[in-house]
C-alpha positions as CSV (number, residue, x, y, z in Angstrom):
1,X,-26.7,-4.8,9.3
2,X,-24.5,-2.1,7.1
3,X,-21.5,-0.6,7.6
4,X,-20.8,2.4,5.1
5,X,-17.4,2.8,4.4
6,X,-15.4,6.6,4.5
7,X,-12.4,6.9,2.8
8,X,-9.6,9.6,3.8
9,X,-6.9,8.6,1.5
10,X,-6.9,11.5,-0.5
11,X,-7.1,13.6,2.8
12,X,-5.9,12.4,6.0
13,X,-3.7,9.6,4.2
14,X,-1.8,12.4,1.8
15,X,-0.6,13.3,5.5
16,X,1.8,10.0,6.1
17,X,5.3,11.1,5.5
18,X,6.2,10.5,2.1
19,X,2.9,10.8,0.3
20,X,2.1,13.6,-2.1
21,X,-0.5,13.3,-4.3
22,X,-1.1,15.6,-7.9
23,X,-4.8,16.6,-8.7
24,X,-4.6,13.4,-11.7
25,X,-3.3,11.4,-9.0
26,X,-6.4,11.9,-6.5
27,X,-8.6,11.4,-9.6
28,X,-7.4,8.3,-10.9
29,X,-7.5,6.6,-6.9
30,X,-11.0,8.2,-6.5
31,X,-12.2,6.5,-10.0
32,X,-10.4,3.0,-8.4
33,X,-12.4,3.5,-4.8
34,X,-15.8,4.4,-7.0
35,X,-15.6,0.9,-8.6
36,X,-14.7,-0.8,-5.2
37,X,-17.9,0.2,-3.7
38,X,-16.3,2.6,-1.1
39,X,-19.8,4.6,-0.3
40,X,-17.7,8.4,0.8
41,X,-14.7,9.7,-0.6
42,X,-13.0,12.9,1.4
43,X,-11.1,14.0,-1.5
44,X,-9.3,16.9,0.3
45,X,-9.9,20.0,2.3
46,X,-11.1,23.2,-0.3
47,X,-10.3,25.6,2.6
48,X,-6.3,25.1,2.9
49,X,-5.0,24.9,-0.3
50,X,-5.9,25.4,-4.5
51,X,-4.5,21.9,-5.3
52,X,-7.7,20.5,-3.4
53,X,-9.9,23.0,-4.6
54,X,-9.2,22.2,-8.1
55,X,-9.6,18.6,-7.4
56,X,-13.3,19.0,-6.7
57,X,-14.0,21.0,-9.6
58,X,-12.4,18.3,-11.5
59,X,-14.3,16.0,-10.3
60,X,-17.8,18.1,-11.0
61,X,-17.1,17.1,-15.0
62,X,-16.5,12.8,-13.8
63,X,-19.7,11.9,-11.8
64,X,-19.2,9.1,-9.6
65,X,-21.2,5.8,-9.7
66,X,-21.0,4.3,-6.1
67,X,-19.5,6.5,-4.0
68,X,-19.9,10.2,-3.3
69,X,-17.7,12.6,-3.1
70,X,-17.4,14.4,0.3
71,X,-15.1,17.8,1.2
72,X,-13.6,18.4,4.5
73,X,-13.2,21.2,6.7
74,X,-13.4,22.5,10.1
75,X,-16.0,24.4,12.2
76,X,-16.3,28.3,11.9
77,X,-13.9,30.4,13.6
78,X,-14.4,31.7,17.2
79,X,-16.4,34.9,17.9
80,X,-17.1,35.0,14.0
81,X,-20.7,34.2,11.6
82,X,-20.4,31.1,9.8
83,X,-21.7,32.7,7.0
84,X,-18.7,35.2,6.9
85,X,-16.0,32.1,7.4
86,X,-13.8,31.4,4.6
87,X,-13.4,27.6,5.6
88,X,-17.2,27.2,5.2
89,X,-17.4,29.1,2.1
90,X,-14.8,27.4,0.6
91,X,-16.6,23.9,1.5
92,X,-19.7,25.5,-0.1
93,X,-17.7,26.7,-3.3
94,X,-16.0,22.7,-4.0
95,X,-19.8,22.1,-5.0
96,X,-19.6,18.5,-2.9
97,X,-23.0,17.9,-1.9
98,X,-21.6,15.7,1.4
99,X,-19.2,17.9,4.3
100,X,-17.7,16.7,6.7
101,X,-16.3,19.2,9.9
102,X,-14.6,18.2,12.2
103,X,-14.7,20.5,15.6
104,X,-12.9,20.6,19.2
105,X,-14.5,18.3,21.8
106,X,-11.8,18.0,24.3
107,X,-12.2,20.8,26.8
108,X,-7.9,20.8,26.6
109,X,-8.3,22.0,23.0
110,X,-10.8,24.3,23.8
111,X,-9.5,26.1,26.2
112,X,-5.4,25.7,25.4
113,X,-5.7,25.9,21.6
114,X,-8.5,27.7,20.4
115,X,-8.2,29.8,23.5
116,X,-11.9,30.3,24.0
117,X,-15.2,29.1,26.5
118,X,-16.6,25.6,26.0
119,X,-19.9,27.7,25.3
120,X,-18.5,29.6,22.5
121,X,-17.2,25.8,21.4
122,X,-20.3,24.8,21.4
123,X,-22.2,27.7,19.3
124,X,-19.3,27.0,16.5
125,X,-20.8,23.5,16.3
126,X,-24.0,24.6,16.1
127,X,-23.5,27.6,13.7
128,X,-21.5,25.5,11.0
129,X,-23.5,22.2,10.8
130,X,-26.4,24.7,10.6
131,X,-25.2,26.9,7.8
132,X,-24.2,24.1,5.7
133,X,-27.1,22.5,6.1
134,X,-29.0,25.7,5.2
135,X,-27.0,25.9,1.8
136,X,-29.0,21.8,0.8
137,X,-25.8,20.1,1.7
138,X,-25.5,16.3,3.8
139,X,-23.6,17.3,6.7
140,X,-21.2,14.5,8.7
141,X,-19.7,16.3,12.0
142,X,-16.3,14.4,12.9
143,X,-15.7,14.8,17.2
144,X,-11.7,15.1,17.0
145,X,-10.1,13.9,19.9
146,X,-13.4,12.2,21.1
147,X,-12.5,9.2,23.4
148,X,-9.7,11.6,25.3
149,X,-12.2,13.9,25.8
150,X,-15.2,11.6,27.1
151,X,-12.5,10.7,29.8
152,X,-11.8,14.3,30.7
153,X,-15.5,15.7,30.5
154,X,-17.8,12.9,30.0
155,X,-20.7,15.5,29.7
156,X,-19.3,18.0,27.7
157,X,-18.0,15.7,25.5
158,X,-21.8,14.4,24.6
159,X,-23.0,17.6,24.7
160,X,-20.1,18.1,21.4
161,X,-22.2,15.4,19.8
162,X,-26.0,16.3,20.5
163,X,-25.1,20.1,19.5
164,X,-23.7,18.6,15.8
165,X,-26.9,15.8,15.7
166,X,-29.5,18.5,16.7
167,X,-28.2,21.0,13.9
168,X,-29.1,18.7,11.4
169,X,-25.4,16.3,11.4
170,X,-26.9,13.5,9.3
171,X,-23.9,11.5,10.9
172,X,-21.4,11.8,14.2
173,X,-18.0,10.6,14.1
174,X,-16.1,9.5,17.0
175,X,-12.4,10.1,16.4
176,X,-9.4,8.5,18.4
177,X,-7.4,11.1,17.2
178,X,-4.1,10.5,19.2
179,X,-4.6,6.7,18.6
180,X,-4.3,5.9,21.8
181,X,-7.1,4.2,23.2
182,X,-7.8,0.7,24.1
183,X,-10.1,-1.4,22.2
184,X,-11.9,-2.7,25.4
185,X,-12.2,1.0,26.2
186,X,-13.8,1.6,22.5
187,X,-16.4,-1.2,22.9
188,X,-17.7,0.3,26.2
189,X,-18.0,4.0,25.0
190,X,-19.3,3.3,21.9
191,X,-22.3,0.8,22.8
192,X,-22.6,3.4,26.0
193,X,-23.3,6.1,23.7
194,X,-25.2,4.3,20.4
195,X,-28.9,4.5,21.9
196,X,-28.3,8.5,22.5
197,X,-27.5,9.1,18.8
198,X,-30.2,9.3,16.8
199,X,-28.6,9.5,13.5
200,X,-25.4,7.0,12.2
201,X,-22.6,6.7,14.3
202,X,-19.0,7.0,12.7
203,X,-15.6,5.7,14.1
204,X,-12.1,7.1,12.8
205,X,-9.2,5.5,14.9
206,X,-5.3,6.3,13.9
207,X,-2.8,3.5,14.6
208,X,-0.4,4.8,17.2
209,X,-1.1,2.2,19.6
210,X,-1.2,-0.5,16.8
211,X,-4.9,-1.3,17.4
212,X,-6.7,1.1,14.7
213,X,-8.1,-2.1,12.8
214,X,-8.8,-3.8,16.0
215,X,-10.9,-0.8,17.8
216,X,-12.8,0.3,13.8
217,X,-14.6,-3.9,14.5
218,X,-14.8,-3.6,18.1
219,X,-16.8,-0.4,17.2
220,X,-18.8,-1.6,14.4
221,X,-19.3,-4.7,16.7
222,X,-20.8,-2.2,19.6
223,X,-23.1,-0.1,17.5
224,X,-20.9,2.2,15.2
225,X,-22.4,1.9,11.7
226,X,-20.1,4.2,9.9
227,X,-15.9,3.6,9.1
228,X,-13.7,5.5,8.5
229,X,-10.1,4.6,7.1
230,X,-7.8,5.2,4.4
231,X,-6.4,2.5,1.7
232,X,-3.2,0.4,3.0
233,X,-3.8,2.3,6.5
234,X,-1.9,5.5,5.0
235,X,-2.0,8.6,7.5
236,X,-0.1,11.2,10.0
237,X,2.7,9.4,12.8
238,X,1.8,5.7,12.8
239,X,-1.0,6.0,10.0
240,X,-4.7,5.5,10.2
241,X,-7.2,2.3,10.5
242,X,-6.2,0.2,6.8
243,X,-9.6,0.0,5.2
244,X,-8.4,-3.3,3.6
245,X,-8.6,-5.6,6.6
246,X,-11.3,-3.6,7.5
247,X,-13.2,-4.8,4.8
248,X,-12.6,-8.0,4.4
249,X,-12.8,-8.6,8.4
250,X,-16.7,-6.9,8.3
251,X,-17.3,-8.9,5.0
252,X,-16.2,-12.6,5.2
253,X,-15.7,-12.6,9.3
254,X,-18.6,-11.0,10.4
255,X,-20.8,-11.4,7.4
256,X,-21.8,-7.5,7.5
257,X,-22.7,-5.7,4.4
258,X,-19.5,-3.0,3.5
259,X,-19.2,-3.5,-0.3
260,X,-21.0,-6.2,-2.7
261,X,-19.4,-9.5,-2.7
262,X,-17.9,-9.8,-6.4
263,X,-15.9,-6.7,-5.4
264,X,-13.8,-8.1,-2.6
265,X,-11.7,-9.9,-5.5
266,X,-10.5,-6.4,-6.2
267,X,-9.1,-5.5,-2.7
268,X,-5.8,-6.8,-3.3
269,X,-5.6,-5.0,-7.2
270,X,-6.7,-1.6,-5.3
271,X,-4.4,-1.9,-2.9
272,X,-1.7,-2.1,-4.7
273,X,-2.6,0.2,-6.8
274,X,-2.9,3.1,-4.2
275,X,0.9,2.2,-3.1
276,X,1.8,2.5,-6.4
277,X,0.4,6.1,-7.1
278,X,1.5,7.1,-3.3
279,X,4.9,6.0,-4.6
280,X,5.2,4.0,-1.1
281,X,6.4,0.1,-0.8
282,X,3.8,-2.0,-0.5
283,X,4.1,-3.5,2.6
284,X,4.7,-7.5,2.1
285,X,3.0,-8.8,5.2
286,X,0.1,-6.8,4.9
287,X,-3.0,-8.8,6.0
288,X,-5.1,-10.1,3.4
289,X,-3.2,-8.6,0.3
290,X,0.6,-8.1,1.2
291,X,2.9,-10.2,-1.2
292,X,3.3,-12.6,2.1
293,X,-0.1,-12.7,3.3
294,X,-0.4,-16.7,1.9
295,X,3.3,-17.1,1.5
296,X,4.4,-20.3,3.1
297,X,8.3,-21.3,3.9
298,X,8.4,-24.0,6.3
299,X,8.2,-27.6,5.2
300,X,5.8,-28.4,8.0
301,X,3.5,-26.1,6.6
302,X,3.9,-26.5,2.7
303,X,3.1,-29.9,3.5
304,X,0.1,-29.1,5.3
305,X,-1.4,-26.5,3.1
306,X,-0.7,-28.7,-0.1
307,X,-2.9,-31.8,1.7
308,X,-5.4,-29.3,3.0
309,X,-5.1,-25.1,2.5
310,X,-7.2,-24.2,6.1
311,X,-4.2,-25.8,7.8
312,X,-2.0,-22.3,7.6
313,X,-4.4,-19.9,5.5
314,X,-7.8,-18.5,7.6
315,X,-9.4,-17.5,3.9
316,X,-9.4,-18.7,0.7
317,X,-6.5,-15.9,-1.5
318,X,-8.5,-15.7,-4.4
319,X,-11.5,-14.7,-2.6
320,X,-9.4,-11.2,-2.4
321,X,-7.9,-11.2,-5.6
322,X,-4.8,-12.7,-3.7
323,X,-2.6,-15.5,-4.7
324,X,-0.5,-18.8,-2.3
325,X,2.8,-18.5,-2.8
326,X,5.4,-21.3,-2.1
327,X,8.7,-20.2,-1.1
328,X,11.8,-21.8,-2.2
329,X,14.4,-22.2,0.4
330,X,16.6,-24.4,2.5
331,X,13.5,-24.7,4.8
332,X,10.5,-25.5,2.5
333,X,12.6,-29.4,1.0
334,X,11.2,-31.3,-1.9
335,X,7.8,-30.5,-1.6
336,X,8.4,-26.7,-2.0
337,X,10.5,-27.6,-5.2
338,X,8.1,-29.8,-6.6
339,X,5.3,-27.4,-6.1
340,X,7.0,-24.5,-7.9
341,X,7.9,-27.1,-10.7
342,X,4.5,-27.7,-11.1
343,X,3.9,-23.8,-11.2
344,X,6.3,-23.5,-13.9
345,X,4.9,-26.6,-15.8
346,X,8.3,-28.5,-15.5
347,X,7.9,-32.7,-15.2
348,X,9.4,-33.6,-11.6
349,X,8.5,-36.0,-9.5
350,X,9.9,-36.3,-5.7
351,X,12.5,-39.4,-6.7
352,X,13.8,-37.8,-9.9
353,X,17.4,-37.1,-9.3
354,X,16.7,-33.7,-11.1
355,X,14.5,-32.8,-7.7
356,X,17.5,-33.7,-5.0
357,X,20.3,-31.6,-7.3
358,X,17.7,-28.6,-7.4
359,X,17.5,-29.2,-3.6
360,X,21.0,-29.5,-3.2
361,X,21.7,-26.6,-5.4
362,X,19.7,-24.6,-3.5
363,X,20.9,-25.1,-0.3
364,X,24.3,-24.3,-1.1
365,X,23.6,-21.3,-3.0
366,X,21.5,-20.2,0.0
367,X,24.5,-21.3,2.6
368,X,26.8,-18.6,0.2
369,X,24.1,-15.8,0.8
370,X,21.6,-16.1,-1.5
371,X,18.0,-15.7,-0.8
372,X,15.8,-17.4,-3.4
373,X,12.3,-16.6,-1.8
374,X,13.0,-13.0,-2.5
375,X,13.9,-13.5,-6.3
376,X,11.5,-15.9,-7.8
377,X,12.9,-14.9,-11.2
378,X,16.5,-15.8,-10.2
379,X,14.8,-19.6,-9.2
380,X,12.9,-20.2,-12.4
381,X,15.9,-19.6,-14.4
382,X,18.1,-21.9,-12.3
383,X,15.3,-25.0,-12.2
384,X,15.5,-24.7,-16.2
385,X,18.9,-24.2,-16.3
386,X,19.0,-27.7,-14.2
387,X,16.3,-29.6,-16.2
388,X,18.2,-28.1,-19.8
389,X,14.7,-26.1,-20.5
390,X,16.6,-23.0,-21.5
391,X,19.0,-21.8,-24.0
392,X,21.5,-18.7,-23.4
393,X,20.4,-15.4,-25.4
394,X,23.7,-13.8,-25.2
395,X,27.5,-14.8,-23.9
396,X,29.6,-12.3,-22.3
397,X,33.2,-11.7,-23.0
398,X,33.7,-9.0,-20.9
399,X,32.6,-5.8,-19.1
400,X,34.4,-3.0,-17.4
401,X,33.1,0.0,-15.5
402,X,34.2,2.9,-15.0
403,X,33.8,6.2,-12.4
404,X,35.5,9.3,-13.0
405,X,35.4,12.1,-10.3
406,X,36.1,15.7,-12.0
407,X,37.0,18.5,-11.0
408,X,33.9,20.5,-10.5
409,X,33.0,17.2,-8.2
410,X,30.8,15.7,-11.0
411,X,30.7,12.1,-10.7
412,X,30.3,10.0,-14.2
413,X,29.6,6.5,-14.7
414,X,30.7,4.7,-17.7
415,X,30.0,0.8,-18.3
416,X,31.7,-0.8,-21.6
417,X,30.3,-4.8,-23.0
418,X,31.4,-7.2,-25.1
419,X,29.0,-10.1,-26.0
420,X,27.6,-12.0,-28.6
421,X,24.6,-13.0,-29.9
422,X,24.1,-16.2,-32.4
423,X,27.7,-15.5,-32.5
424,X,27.4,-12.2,-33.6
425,X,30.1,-9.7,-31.8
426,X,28.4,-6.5,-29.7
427,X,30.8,-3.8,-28.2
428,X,29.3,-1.0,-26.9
429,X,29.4,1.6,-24.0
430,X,26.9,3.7,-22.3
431,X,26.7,6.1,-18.8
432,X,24.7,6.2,-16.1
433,X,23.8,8.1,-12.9
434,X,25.8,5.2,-11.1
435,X,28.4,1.8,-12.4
436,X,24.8,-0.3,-11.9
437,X,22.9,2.2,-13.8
438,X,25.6,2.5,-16.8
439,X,26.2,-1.4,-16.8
440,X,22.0,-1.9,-17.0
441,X,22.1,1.0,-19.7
442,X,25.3,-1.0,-21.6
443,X,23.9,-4.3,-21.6
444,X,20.0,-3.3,-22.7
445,X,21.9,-0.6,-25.4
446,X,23.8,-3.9,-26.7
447,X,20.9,-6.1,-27.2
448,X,18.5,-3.6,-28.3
449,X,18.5,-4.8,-31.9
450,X,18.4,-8.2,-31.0
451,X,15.7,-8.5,-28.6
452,X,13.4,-4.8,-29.8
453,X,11.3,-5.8,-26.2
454,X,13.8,-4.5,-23.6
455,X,12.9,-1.1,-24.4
456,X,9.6,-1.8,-22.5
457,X,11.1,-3.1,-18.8
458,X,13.4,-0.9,-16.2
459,X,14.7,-1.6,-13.3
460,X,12.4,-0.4,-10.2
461,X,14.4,-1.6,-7.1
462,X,17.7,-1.9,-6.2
463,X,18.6,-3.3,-2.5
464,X,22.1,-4.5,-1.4
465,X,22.7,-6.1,1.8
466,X,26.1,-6.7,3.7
467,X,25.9,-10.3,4.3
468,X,28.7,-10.4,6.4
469,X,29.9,-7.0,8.3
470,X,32.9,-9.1,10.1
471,X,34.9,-9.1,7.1
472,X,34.6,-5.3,5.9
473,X,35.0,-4.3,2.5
474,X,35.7,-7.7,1.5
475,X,32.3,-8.8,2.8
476,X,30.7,-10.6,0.9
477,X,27.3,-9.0,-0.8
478,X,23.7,-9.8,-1.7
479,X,22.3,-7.6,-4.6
480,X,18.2,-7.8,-5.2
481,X,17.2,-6.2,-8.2
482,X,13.1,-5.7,-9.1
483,X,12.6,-5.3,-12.7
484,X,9.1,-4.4,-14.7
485,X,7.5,-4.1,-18.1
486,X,4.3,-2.8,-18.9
487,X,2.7,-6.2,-17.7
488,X,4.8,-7.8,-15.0
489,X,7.0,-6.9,-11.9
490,X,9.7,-9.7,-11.0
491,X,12.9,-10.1,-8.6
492,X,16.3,-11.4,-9.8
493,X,19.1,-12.1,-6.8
494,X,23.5,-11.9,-7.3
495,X,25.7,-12.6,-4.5
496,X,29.5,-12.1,-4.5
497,X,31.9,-10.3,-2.6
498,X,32.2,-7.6,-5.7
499,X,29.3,-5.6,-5.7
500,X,29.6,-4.9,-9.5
501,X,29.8,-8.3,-10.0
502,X,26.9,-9.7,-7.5
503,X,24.9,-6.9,-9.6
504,X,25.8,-8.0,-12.7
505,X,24.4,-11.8,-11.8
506,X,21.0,-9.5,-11.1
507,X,20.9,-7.5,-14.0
508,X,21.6,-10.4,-16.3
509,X,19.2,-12.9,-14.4
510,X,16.7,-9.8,-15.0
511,X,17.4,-9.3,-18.9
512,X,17.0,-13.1,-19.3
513,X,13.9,-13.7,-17.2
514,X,12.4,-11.0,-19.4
515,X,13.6,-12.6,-22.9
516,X,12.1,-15.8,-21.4
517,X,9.3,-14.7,-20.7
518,X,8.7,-13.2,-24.3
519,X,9.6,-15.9,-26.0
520,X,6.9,-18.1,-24.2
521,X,4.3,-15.6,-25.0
522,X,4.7,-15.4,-29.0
């Protein structure tokens, strides 16, 4: 069996709150879907807006290799020729060779949105599938609101679908547009209907009941043989079905043929690099490629998945381009520390005194607030602090920040250093849109000549949490700072009940982990 993946991102998944996305932008994550394998990519809807028409014309100049690129748009207008409809000319004028309409099939719709006869719904179906196909273009015919319409008006309903196949639809799509249906409801509709459609069978579930993954298999599972989806499960309200456990649920669960097998390797890559260009956090416990997907904390299961990984892990990381992590906590004991030692290519065994003053360390530092399993960084620096496998780059002798309010209610930031390098003396100043900002601009500005590679990392994240709300302004705080250069991302952690100084700890745990990590690559 084969399941042909449809991809929305750049359509229905541009629609999640938050998500924008420039013509370059749709361009580069269509390129990254092309090599994936995805087989249809709805770049955008010509009809509504210029942005998405220029897309398409774009992409006339960049054929595809794998995939091909499909426009979307909706059925002709009531009481009007579909030749005459600007929705269908547009689709015509994108120069896609694959549309996909979607059209009313839930009698409410019909009759209390598009205010017309369930006849007259029926002729639109007809009329646009027909036309397009008349123009030599692959037509796919997407049944919004689908599964609460079969419950309404089981017939008419159908009768949605056999108008779009019988026009020439090389492909029906059953949507679950309000994401509310059940998946044991899915599986029966679907394998009821498969052996009346004669051509393939789509599914497009959104997530509002939490179960758009769940009901995209059970459909496959009853008959569908078409999926659609969007990348990290991006989409309207609660999102729609996340074509990355999709994927690697039909591929390596149910053995079915989506995309070739040396390309799952690159689901994790892909995936991040859609958040990345949708400017949305990647979500950590994503399944399959979040950050925490094989992250293991307990010292039960560290244990466990050291002796034998298919104790805690139901696949392999690397078969999806993901990676085990061991986090370092109060929780995780010895083992955890030894197996990040070993990471880090530092000599510790499990009765070296070294190990049980890293433990110790840790479990203090974590009883004052810190939080080590969120700022790997932050722990290499400490363990080679401990085993005296680092030297200092720079000494401080002193910082002050400022923040002046004027008096057209500007507010400036000004951070001013002191420090030396290989005992030479650095005193500068510098500003910033906030005291972090100007003391991350300060300290960077005073090592510049130093160490020439800090011009390439920034700060990308900055979190602070109120680790204990009891005490007020004298709480004491937790500071997470994420940091990246042009090859790496990495998290640094300061705790103290001054928020400059907790993000001072950060910002130089940051710098450092950065010089450190030059130096080991010359």
């Amino acid at each position: 069996m084969k399941v042909i993946l449809y991809d929305t991102t750049l359509r229905d998944g541009s629609q999640g709150e938050g998500i924008s996305y420039s013509v370059t932008d749709k361009i580069r994550i269509t390129k990254e879907l092309d090599e994936l394998g995805i087989h249809y990519i709805e770049g955008g809807w010509p009809g509504s807006n210029p942005k998405d028409m220029e897309f398409y014309l774009e992409m006339t100049k960049a054929p595809l290799k794998n995939a091909q690129l499909t426009a979307f748009g909706s059925t002709r207008k009531a009481n009007t020729k579909a030749a005459d409809d600007n929705n269908l000319r547009a689709l015509v004028k994108s120069q896609a060779k694959v549309i996909t309409i979607f059209g009313k099939t839930w009698d409410l719709h019909i009759t209390d949105v598009l205010k017309t006869t369930l006849a007259e719904n029926l002729n639109m179906i007809k009329d646009s599938v027909s036309f397009l196909v008349s123009q030599g273009l692959t037509v796919f015919y997407d049944a919004e609101h689908f599964f609460d319409a079969y419950k309404a008006n089981k017939e008419y309903s159908l009768e949605c679908l056999f108008s779009a196949q019988n026009s020439g639809a090389k492909a029906v799509v059953l949507c679950d547009t309000n994401g509310g249906t059940l998946t044991s409801e899915i599986l029966k509709v679907v394998a009821k209907i498969r052996p009346q459609i004669k051509v393939n069978l789509g599914i497009h579930c959104h997530n509002d009941a939490g179960l758009a993954v769940a009901n995209s298999i059970a459909a496959v599972e009853a008959g569908a043989d078409m999926v659609q989806g969007t990348i990290n499960g991006y989409g309207e309200r609660c999102g729609n079905a996340d074509l990355i456990p999709i994927i690697g649920n039909l591929k390596i669960k149910l053995g079915i043929d989506c995309i070739h097998s040396d390309k799952l390797k690159d689901l994790t890559r892909v995936s991040h690099f859609v958040s990345e260009i949708s400017n949305m956090k990647q979500m950590s416990n994503q399944p399959y490629t979040g950050s925490s997907a094989f992250a293991h904390k307990g010292g039960v299961h560290i244990n466990a998945v050291m002796k034998n990984p298919k104790t805690y892990e139901h696949i392999e990381p690397a078969l999806i381009g993901n990676r085990r992590r061991i986090l370092v906590s109060e929780l995780a004991g010895k083992t955890g520390v030894l197996i990040r030692a070993k990471d880090l290519d530092l000599d510790l065994n499990k009765e070296d005194p070294k190990t049980k003053k890293i433990l110790k360390t840790i479990q203090a530092l974590e009883n004052q607030g810190y939080h080590f399993e969120a700022a790997e960084a932050s722990f290499e620096l400490l363990m080679k602090k401990t085993l005296a496998k680092y030297k200092k780059f720079f000494d401080l002798e002193s910082f002050r920040v400022t923040i002046e309010k004027l008096s057209d209610k500007k507010i400036t930031s000004e951070a001013i250093i002191k420090l030396k390098v290989n005992g030479i003396k650095e005193h500068t100043a510098a500003e910033g849109d906030g005291p972090v900002n100007a003391l991350d601009n300060a300290l960077r500005k005073a090592l510049k000549d130093f160490y020439p590679t800090l011009a390439k990392m920034h700060l990308s994240d900055f979190k602070v949490r109120v680790l204990d709300e009891k005490t007020g302004t004298a709480a004491r705080v937790r500071v997470l700072i994420q940091s990246q250069d042009e090859t790496d991302t990495w998290n640094t952690i300061g705790v103290h009940e001054n928020i400059i100084e907790a993000s001072w700890q950060a910002l130089v745990d940051s710098v450092e982990y950065k010089l450190l990590k030059d130096k080991a690559t010359k």
